[in-house]
C-alpha positions in Angstrom: 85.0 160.9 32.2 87.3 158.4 34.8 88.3 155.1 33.5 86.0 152.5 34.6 88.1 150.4 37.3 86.9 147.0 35.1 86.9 146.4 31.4 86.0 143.3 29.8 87.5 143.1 25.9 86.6 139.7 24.2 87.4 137.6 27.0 87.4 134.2 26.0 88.0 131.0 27.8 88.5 127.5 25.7 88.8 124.2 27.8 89.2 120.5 26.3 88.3 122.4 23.0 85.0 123.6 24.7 84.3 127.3 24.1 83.3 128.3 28.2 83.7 132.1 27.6 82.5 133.4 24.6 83.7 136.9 23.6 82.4 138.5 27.1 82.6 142.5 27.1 80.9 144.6 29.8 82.6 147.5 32.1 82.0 148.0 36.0 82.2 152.4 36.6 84.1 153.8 39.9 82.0 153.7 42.7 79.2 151.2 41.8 77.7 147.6 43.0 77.7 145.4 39.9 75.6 142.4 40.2 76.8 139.6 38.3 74.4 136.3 37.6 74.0 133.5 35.4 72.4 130.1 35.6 74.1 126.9 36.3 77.0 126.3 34.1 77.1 129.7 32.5 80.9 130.5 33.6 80.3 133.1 36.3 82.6 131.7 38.6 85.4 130.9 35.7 85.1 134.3 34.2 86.1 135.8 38.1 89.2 133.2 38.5 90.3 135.2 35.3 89.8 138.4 36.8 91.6 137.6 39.5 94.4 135.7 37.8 94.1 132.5 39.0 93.1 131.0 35.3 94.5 132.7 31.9 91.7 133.4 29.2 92.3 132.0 25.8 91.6 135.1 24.1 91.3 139.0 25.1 91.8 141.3 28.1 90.8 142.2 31.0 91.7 145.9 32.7 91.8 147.0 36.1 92.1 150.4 36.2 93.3 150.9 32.8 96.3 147.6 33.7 96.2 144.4 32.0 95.7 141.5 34.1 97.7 139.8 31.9 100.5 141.8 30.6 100.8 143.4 33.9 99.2 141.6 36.9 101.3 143.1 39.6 100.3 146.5 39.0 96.5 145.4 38.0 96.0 143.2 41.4 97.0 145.7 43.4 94.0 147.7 42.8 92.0 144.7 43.8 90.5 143.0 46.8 88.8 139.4 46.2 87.0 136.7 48.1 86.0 134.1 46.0 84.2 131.1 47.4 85.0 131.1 51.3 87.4 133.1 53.0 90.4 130.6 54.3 91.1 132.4 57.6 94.0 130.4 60.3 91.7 128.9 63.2 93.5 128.7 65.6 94.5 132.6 65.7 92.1 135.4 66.4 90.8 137.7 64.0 93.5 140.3 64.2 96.4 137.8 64.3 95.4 136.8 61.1 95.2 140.4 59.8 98.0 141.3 61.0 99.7 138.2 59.1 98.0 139.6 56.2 99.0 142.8 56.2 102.9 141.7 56.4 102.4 140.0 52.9 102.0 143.7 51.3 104.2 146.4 52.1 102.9 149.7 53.2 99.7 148.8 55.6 99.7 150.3 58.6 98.6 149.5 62.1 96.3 152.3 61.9 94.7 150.8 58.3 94.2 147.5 60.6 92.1 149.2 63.3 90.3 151.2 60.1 89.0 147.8 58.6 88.3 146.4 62.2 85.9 149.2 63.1 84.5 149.6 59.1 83.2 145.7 59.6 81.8 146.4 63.3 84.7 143.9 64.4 85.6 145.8 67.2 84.3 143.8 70.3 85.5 139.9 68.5 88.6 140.9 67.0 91.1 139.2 69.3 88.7 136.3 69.6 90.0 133.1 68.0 88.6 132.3 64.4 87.5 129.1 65.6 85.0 130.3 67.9 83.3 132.6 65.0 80.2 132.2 63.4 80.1 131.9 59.5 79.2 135.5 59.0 81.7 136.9 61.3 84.0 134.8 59.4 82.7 136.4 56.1 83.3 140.0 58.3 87.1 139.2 58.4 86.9 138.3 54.9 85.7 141.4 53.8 88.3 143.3 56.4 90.8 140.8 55.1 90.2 142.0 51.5 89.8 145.7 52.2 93.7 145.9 53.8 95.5 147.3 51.0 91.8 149.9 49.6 91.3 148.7 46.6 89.6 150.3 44.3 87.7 146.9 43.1 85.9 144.4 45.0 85.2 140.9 43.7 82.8 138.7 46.3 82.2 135.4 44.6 78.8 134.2 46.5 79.4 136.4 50.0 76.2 135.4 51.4 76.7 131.9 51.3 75.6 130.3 54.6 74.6 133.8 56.3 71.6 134.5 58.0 68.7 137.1 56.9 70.5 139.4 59.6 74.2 138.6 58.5 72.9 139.1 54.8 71.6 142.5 55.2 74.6 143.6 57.4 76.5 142.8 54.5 74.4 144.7 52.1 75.1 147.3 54.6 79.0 147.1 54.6 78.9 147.1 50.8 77.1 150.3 50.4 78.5 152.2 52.5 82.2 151.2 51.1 81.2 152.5 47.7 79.4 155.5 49.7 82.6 156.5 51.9 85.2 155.0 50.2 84.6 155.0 46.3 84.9 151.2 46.0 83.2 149.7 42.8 81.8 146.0 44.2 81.9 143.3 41.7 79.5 140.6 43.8 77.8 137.5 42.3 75.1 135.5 44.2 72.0 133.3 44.0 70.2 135.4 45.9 68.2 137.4 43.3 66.2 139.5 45.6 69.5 140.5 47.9 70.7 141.5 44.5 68.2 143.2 43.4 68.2 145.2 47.2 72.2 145.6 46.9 73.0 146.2 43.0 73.2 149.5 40.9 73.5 147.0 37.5 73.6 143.8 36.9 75.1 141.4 34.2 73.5 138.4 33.3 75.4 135.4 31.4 74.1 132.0 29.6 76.2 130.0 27.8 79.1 131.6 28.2 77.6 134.7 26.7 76.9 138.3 28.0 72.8 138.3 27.9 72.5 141.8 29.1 73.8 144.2 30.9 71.3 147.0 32.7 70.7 149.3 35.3 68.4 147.7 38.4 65.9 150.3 37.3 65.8 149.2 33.6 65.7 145.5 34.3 62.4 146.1 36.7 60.5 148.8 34.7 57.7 147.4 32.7 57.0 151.0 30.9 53.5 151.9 30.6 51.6 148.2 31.3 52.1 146.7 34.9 50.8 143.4 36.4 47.9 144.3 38.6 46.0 142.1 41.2 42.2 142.7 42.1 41.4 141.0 45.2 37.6 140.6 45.2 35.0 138.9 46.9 33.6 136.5 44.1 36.2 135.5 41.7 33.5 133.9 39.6 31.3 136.5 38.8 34.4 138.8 38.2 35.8 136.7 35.8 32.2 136.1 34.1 32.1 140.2 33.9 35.6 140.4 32.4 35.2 138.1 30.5 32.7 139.6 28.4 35.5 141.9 27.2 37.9 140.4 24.8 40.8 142.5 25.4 41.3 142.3 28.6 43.5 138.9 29.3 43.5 138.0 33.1 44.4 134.9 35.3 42.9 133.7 38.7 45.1 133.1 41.6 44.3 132.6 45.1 44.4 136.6 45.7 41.9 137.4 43.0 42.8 137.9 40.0 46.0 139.2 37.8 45.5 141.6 34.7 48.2 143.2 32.7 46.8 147.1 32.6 48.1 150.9 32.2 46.8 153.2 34.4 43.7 154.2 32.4 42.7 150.3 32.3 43.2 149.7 36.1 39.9 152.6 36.2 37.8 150.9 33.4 38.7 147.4 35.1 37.3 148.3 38.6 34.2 150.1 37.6 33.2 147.3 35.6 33.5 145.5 38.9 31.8 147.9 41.2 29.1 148.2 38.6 28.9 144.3 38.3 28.1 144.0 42.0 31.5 142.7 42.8 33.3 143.5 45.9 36.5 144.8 45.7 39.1 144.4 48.8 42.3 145.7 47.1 44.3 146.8 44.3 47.8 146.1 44.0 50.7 146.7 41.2 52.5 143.6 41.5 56.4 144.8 40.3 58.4 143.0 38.6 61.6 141.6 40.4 65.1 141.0 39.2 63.4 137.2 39.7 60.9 137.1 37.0 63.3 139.1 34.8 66.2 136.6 34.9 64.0 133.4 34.7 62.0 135.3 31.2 65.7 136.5 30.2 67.3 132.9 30.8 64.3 130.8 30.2 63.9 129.7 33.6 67.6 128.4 34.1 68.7 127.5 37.5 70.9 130.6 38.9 74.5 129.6 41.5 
């Protein structure tokens, strides 16, 4: 088994005698998008500034690639391509200039790797446009292309989506996949945007306090096992709810829709044929799944996510 490209050992951050990081260990495997969230305050963004190396942790390590960002950060940041908060791009030159600029900062990148990250962001038709005339997501395009210049092996976007439309959003989503498809980059990507994560992650990690909360597969987060949230949308909610509520055990709640039950299979059968029987008319049944959303707000008791 590889060597997950990111490993987290005890990573602890103390400011002004504050504990901000507490003992944080998770790992981020080759070739997967790793969603990282916490609510306000929770030291998301400080934990990524160590990763990166522009703040030293108090305690513990942090590998890339089996290197020690702090023993050896030279050979560790190599492997790694970051944009955290907004890219800083020169406005006055066009997209390529500034690539180009880029690319003379690290020896070995070709002319040929240029034109490679210029066509893997769709860039071809703006590139030697001026910065200035970009919008905000092409300017997060030439981030990305920016960061991709040397193929890394890890990819840390602090908040990528921030100001992008629905369409620049889910070209992004796009972009990401298909770099961890085609090119076996693991993503390391934090955002506010629980449902774009929930769309774009394999895992996610979720931090309060400084703490690791959990760390699980998209999958795991969002599967309720055998009992699922249910909505009956009938014609009289009064009656139904006078039927149902005749029967003790099942628990339900009235919303505009109709009316939500908790059920397994077996009970969404018993449920509507005690309906049907009762006269009531039934216009739909839907599982209502559980999102990444409901998850983080039950998991975080209901603490504001940036």
């Amino acid at each position: 088994m590889s060597t997950p490209i990111l490993q987290l050992k005890n990573v602890t951050k103390i400011i002004g005698g504050k504990k901000i990081i507490d003992r944080l260990n998770f790992e981020v495997p080759r070739g997967e998008i790793f969603g990282f969230l916490g609510p306000n305050g929770a030291g998301k963004t400080t934990t990524i500034r160590m990763m990166v190396g522009l703040m030293r942790m108090t305690e513990g390590d942090i590998l890339i690639d089996g290197k020690s960002i702090s023993r050896h950060f030279e050979q560790a940041i190599i492997k790694v391509g970051a944009i955290v908060e907004n890219p800083e791009m020169y406005k006055y030159l066009t997209g390529f200039q500034n690539l180009t600029h880029f690319a003379r900062m690290v020896p070995g990148i070709s002319k040929e790797r240029i034109q490679e990250v210029i066509k893997l962001v769709a860039m071809e038709n703006r590139i030697h446009d001026r910065v200035s005339t970009y919008s905000l997501g092409m300017r997060q395009r030439l981030g990305l292309a920016q960061a991709l210049l040397r193929k890394p092996q890890l990819l840390i976007l602090d908040e990528p989506t921030n100001g992008l439309d629905p369409a620049g959003i889910r070209e992004l989503r796009d972009y990401l996949r298909k770099l961890t498809r085609e090119e076996n980059i693991s993503v390391l990507v934090s955002s506010h945007l629980l449902s774009e994560m929930e769309l774009m992650c394999d895992r996610v990690g979720i931090i309060q306090n400084g703490k690791l909360v959990d760390v699980k597969s998209m999958k795991e987060f969002t599967d309720t096992g055998d009992s699922f949230k249910v909505l009956f949308e009938v014609g009289d909610k009064e009656v139904a709810s006078m039927l149902l509520s005749a029967e003790p055990a099942i628990a339900f709640n009235l919303i505009d829709d109709g009316l939500e039950i908790v059920l397994n299979r077996d009970g969404i059968a018993d449920v509507t044929e005690r309906l049907v029987r009762g006269g009531v008319k039934l216009y739909g049944i839907k599982k209502i799944a559980t999102s990444l959303e409901d998850k983080f707000l039950e998991m975080t008791r209901g603490g504001q996510i940036v």
